[in-house]
KENU-968378 format. One record per residue (C-alpha): x, y, z; residue in one letter. Coordinates in steps of 0.2 Angstrom, whole numbers, plus 5000, padded with zeros to 4 digits. Last residue first. Layout:
BEGIN
XYZA ...
! end
This chain:
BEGIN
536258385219X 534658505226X 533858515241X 533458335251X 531558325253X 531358265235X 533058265225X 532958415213X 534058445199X 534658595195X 535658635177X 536658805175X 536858975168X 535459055180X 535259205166X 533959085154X 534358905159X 535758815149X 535558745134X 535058585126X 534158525140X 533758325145X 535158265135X 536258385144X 535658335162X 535958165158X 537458195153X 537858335168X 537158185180X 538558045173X 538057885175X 536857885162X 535657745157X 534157795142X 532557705145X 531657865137X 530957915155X 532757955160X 533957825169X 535257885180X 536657765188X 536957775204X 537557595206X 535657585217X 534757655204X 534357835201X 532757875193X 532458035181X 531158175179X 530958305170X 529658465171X 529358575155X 529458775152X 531158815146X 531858695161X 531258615175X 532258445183X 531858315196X 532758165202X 531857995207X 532557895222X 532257725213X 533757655224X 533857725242X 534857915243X 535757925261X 536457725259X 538157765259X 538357665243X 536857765237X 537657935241X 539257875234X 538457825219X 537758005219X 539458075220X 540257985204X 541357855208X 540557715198X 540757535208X 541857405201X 541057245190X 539357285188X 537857185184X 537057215169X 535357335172X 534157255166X 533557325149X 532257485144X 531257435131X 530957565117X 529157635120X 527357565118X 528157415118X 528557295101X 528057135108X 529457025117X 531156985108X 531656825096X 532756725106X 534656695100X 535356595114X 536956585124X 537456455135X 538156495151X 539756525159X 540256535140X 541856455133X 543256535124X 544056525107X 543256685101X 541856605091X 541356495104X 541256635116X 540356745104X 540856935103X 540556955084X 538856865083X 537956915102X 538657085094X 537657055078X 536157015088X 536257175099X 536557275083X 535157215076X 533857235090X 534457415091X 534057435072X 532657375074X 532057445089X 532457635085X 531757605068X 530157585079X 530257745089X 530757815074X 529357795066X 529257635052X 528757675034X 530157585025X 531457545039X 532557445027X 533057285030X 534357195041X 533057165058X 531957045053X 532856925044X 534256945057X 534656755060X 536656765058X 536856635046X 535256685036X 535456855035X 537356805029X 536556685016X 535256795011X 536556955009X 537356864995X 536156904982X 536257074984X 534857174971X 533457144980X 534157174996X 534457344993X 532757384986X 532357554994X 534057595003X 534157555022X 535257395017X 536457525012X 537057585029X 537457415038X 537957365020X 539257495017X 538757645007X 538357644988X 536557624993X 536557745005X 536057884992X 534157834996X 534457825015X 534758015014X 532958055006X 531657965019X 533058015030X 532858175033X 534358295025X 535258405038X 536958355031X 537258235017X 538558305009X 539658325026X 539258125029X 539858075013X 541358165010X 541858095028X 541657935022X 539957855034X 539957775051X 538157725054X 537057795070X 535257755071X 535657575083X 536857655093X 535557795102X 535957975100X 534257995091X 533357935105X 533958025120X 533858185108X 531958165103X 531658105121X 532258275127X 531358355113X 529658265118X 528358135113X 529158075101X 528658015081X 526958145082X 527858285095X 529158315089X 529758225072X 530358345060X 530258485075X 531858395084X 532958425068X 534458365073X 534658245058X 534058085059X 535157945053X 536458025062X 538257975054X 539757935063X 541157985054X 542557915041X 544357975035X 544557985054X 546458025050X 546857915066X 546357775061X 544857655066X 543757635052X 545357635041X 546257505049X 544357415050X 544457405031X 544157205030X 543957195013X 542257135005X 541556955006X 539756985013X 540356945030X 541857045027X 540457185026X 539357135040X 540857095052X 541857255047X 540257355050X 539857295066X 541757325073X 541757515066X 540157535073X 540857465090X 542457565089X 541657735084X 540457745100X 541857705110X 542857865103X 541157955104X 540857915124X 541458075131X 539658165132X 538458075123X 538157935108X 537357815114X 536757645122X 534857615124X 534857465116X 536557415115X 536457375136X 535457205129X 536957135127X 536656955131X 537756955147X 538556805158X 540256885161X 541856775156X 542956755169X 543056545171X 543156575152X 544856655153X 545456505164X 544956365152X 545456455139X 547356455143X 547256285150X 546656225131X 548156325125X 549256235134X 550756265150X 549556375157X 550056405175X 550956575171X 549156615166X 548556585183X 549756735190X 549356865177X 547556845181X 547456975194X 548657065186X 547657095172X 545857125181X 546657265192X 547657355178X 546257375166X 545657535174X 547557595171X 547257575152X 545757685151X 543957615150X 542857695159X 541357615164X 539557655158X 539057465156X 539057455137X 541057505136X 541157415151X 540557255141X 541757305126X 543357325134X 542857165141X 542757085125X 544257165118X 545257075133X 544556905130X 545256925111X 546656995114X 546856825129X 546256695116X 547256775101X 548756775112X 548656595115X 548456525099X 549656625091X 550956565105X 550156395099X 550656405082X 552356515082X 553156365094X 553156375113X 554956335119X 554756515128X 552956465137X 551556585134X 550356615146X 551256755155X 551756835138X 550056855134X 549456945149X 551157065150X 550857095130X 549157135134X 549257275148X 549457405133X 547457415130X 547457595121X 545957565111X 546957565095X 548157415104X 546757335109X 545957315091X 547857275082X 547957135098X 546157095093X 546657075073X 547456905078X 546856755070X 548156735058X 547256755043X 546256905050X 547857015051X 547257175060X 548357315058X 550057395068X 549557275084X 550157125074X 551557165072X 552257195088X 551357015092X 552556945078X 553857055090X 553556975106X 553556785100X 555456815095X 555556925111X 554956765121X 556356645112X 557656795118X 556856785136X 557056605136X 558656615130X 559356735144X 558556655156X 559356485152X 561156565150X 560756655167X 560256475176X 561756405168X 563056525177X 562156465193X 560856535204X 559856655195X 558056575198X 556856735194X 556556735214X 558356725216X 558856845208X 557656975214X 558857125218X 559957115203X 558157115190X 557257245202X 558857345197X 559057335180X 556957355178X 557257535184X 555657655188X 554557525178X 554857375187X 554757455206X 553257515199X 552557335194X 553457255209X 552257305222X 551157455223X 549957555213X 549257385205X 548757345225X 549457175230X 549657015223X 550457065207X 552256985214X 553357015197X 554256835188X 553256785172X 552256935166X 552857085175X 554657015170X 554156965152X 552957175148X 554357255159X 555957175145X 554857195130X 554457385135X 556157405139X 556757335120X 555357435113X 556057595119X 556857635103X 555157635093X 555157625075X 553957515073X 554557355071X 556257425066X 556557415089X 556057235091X 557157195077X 558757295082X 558457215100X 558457065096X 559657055085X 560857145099X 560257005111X 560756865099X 562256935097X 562856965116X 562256765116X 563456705103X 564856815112X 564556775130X 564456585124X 564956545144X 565256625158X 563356635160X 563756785174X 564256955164X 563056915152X 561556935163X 562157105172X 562657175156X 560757145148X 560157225162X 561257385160X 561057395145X 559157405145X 559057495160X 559957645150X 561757665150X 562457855156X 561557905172X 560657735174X 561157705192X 562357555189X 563257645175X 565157695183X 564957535194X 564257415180X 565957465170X 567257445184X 566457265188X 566557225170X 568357285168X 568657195184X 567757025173X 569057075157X 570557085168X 571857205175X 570757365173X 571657515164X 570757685168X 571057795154X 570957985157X 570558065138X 571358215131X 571258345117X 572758425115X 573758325101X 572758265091X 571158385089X 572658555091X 573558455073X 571758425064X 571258615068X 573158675062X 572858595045X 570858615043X 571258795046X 571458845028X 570158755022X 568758795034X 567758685045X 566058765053X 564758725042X 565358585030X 566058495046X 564258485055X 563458415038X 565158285037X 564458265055X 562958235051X 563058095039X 564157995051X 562858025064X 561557935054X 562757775048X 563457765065X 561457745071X 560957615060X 562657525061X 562457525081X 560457465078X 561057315069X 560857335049X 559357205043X 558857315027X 560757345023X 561057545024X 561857585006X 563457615004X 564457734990X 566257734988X 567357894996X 568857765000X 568557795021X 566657815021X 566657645012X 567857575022X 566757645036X 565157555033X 565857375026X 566857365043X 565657405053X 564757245057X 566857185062X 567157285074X 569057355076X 568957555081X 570857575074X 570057515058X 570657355047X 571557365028X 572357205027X 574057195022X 573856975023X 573657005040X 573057165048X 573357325043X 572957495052X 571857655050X 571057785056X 572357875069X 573857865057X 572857915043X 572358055052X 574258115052X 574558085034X 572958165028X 573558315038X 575058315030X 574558305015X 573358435014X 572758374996X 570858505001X 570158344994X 570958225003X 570958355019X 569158365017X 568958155019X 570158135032X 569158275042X 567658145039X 568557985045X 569458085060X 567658115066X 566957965063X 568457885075X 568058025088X 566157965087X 566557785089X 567957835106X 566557955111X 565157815113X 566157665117X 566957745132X 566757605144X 567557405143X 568757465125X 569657295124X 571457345119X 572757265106X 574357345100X 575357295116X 574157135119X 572357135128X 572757295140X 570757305146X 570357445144X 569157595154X 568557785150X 568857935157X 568258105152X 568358225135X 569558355144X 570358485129X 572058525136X 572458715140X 573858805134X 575258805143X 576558755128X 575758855117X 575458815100X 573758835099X 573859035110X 573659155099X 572159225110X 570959185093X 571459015089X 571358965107X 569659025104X 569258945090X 569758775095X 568958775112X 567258825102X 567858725088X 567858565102X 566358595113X 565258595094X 565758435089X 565458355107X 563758455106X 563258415090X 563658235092X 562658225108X 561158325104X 561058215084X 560958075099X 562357945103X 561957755103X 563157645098X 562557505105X 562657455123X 564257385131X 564057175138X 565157095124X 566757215127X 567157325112X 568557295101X 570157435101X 571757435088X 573257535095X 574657625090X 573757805084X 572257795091X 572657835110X 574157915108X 573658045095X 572158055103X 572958135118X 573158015136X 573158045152X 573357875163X 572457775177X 572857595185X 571857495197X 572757345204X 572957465221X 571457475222X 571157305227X 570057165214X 
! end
């Protein structure tokens, strides 16, 4: 195409609208303008309206014209153009003439009517009624807009019929409060006549494409999304139409799922990430920023890697990524509550613990001719690998935000592109399976940062035990954000209850009662009535809790049949009772010991699809100690970077080096193991030293304001 071939023209909306029916070129984005962008464009005009108005000058022949921009045609027939650019202003002008059609009825300014008539309207064969902006999803909208009937949004309307729908109803709010009778006249006569467009006539549809992706390649006006989606289009040269369709289906639906217009991106990164990006190096790195700062132009530049040779290669891509999104959105679903039946509440699980990597992960492994049955398949096995690992560094200490997960993902990405079955797809998750019997739930707690965790597992052992006993799965409501439940104590914070007869010391008092095992999530009505009570009397008004409360009611089990089958099947005889008599130091163990068998239940290799490194097996634990054991540390995957795991990574501090505290009175002590992880006399781990420091002293020392402790021969850290 030269420039010379190129051909621009002023013209006023009387020109433009007035002879001329316009359809929209496959590869333009929705209709997509904003409240902002209508009640600016609607604003910029009475301003200039109104101020004319006001100088005396609307009729003047030197008065200024009303710029709106260019846009580009396609010259299809002499009363037929393709509109390649301008969408956007050319759908809000036409909504814009419909609702000053409507005052003028009702004002019966004839005149005006008869001019936006003109600019509205035109017949087709057979003295059909068509539009001057000719698209045939919004025909039933407009007509009704234009004969003042009713319509109701249809339940599957495209995302453009969505949004015409919203911004027509705003601009007859918009016109309501600036339009007035008497001007109507005179305001309809200045909008057709002085306000202009420069139109940039292309000689041909693929120019007008060229002319298009020039204005937008950078994102300024289109987003990513469009501009991709043009790009592909633009180059199968064949079923343009039937596949512009199929994308604009897709995307309305990913986008109603929940309500989220930049699903369609999110879709789009997740399937490149998964399928096409080099994740060798660093996460920080690489194609998975380049992905994110402008998919549209990673896509252009890596071609050939994604195997865009030939105007077939792009029709494939682009059905492969329309069968992927169709997989994509029953995922979509999924993550908005746990559906049991389809074997996917882990992706609901991740998704509330912020695990957004998991959609690239499943999407790697799933292969777009894959039917609903093993795409389920496979995402369940990889949701629930992932919730597995969320919860081993939950028990190991590690943090466990979305970026931490990044490493692990992307390393695995690239064998699960290699899974053409579902069988492959366990094969390589178990090969990363950690070898642990989770005996980190022993001294696990509640401290410092970890409540959200601290929530998520209770919330997981209580659905177990009570959909175990055949009651509703209310993890939803476990897990939301109205916290309708809390974590409940079993003992209050009442260290004199139980200091020094059932533990030695405060400290241990509070290592102790933070513990997993003692804490229950209760209704939030519940747990504020109960209060500071002991619980020789709370665990009496447990009974009409859930089980993993209520069985520390007198009798419980007596009157629950069906608990002995569940004891039975999960071998907790005994642990799932009531504590009776028992010190805390004992409940402690019980109920620790339970929660560690109920996870080795919920988290079970064979139970999530997967196979264990090695087999697993329920062992009864040693004699009671003369404290609560104190587990091997599991091994760790990253190291901590705290500065005394620095220290001992450095090798200035050697493993067992023992830290020293005094506070109101009494001397602490702590050991630091070779991960720098802090472990108090009570068994309890921190990696943290202001945790374990705040476990140790509930406030700060008189006047010095702060916690020392000692390393021997080295000053203080």
């Amino acid at each position: 195409m030269t420039a010379g071939a190129i051909q621009g023209d002023t013209f006023d909306l009387k020109e433009l609208f007035g002879q001329t029916r316009y359809q929209i070129e496959y590869y333009q984005r929705e209709y997509a303008w904003s409240a902002q962008d209508v009640g600016t464009l609607v604003e910029d005009l009475f301003e200039a309206f109104e101020t004319l108005q006001g100088q005396g000058r609307l009729h003047s022949r030197d008065a200024e014209a009303f710029f709106l921009g260019p846009f580009v045609y396609v010259q299809q027939s002499r009363t037929h153009r393709f509109l390649v650019d301008g969408q956007q202003r050319f759908t809000t002008l036409h909504l814009l003439f419909l609702h000053l059609f409507r005052a003028a009825v009702e004002w019966k300014q004839r005149d005006a009517v008869s001019k936006l008539e003109r600019v509205i309207t035109d017949f087709g064969p057979g003295n059909r009624l068509m539009f001057r902006l000719d698209i045939d999803e919004r025909q039933d909208a407009l007509e009704a807009l234009y004969r003042d009937r009713p319509y109701e949004l249809p339940p599957q309307a495209s995302l453009s019929v969505r949004n015409l729908y919203e911004r027509s109803r705003q601009i007859a709010d918009l016109l309501e409060e600036r339009l007035e009778a008497e001007h109507c006249p005179q305001f309809v006569d200045w909008l057709l006549s002085k306000v202009v467009l420069v139109g940039i006539r292309a000689p041909s549809r693929d120019s007008g494409f060229r002319i298009f992706e020039s204005m937008n390649d950078r994102g300024a006006r289109l987003t990513s999304v469009d501009l991709v989606k043009s790009f592909l289009l633009s180059n199968v040269r064949r079923d343009e139409e039937k596949l512009n369709e199929q994308w604009r289906r897709m995307l309305a639906e990913l986008t109603s799922v929940r309500d989220d217009t930049d699903a369609p991106r999110t879709f789009l990164k997740a399937a490149l990430l998964a399928r096409y990006a080099d994740l060798s190096g660093d996460s920080g790195t690489g194609d998975g920023p380049e992905i994110d700062a402008a998919l549209h132009i990673w896509v252009r530049k890596h071609r050939e890697r994604i195997g865009l040779q030939h105007p077939d290669d792009y029709f494939r891509f682009v059905e492969d990524l329309l069968r992927l999104a169709g997989h994509h959105r029953t995922f979509l679903e999924a993550c908005k509550r746990p559906y049991p039946g389809q074997g996917l509440p882990a992706l609901y699980y991740n998704e509330t613990n912020g695990l957004s990597g998991q959609m690239a992960m499943i999407l790697a492994a799933i292969q777009p001719h894959d039917t609903d049955t093993p795409a389920k398949q496979k995402a369940a096995l990889i949701a629930n690998f992932l919730d597995r690992l969320y919860v081993e560094r939950i028990l190991n200490d590690e943090s466990v935000q979305a970026k931490d997960f990044h490493s692990d993902i992307h390393r695995l990405i690239p064998r699960l592109r290699h899974c053409a079955t579902t069988a492959d797809v366990a094969e390589a998750l178990s090969a990363e399976l950690p070898d642990t019997a989770f005996e980190q739930v022993a001294t696990f707690g509640m401290r410092g940062n970890t409540k959200a965790q601290v929530r998520y597992l209770l919330a997981r052992l209580t659905t177990y035990v009570e959909t175990g006993l055949g009651k509703t799965d209310l993890s939803a409501s476990y897990l939301g954000a109205e916290r309708h439940w809390q974590i409940e104590h079993l003992y209050a914070n009442h260290p004199e209850r139980h200091v020094p007869h059932d533990a030695p010391d405060e400290a241990t008092f509070r290592a102790w009662r933070a513990r997993l095992g003692v804490l229950v999530l209760l209704r939030q009505s519940d747990n504020a009535s109960y209060n500071d009570l002991p619980l020789e009397t709370k665990r009496r008004r447990y009974a009409r809790e859930n089980a993993l409360a209520a069985i520390l009611a007198p009798d419980y089990r007596k009157n629950h049949p069906a608990l002995k089958r569940f004891i039975a099947d999960n071998d907790i005889e005994r642990y799932f009772r009531e504590l009776g008599t028992a010190t805390m130091e004992q409940a402690i163990e019980i109920r620790g010991e339970l929660y560690r068998r109920l996870c080795l239940r919920i988290w079970d290799p064979h139970r999530l699809g997967l196979r264990p490194p090695v087999p697993q097996a329920l062992t009864s634990p040693p004699p009671p100690p003369a404290a609560p054991a104190t587990p091997a540390p599991a091994a760790r995957r990253r190291p901590l970077r705290t500065d005394l795991a620095r220290l001992m990574r450095q090798g200035i501090l050697a493993p067992g080096t023992q830290i020293e505290a005094d506070h109101a009175g009494r001397h602490h002590t702590a050991t630091v193991d070779a991960d720098g992880v802090i472990t108090l006399p009570s068994g309890d781990r921190f990696t943290s030293a202001d945790e374990a420091g705040k476990t140790v002293c509930v406030k700060f020392p008189p006047r010095t304001g702060q916690r020392v402790f000692t390393l021997p021969g080295r000053g203080s850290a």
